[in-house]
N, C-alpha and C positions, 0 to 999 in steps of 0.2 A: 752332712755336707760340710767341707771345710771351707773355713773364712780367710778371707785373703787382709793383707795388710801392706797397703799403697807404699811403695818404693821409688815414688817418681810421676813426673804428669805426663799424662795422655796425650799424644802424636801420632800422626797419619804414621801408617809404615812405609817406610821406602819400598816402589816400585821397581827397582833392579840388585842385581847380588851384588855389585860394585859399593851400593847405600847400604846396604844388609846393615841392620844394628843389632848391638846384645842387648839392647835395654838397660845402661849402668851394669850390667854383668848379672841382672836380675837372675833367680831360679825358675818365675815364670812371668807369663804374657795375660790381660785379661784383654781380648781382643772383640770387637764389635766391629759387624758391618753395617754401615749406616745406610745402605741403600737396599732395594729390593733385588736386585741382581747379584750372583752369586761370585767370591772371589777365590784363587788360589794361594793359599798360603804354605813358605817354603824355610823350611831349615835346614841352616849347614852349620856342620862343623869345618871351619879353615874352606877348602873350599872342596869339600865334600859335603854332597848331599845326604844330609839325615832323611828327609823326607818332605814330602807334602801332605796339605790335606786342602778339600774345601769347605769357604764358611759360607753359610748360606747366608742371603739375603735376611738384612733385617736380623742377625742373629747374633749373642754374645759366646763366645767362647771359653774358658782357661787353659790353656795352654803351659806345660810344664816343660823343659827345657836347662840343659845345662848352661853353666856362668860362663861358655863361652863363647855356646851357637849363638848363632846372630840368626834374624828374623825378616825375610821381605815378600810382598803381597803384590797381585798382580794389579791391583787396583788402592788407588789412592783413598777411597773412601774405607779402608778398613783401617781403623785405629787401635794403635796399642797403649797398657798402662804397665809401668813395671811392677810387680806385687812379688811378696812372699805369700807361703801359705801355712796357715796357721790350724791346728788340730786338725 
């Protein structure tokens, strides 16, 4: 498993593509949903969709992602942290 290396503190993700953030232009996202319900998470590049996925409830993620897509969730209780990943 590889180790992540904190690039930034941890914040709700914006809930519309208008807020979309890169996270500092991070290469990934270490994402958590704090609540028991599940949420959609979306990436774009510019304003083209990369894709979605969802996090489930109560669940952490990592999320890898280029330094330009930006990141927003359909639900305020999923938080991101910017990380690199290390080995």
């Amino acid at each position: 498993m590889s180790k992540i290396k904190l690039a930034g503190t941890e914040s709700a993700l914006p809930t519309s593509v208008g807020l979309a953030t890169n996270f500092n232009r991070a290469p990934g996202v270490r994402l958590v949903n704090t609540v028991a319900g599940n949420a959609t998470v979306t990436i774009l590049d510019g304003s083209e969709e990369v894709g979605t996925f969802t996090i489930l409830g109560n669940s952490t993620e990592h999320l890898a992602k280029g330094n330009e897509h930006v990141v927003y969730a359909s639900a305020a209780t999923v938080l991101g942290t910017p990380v690199g990943f290390v080995g």
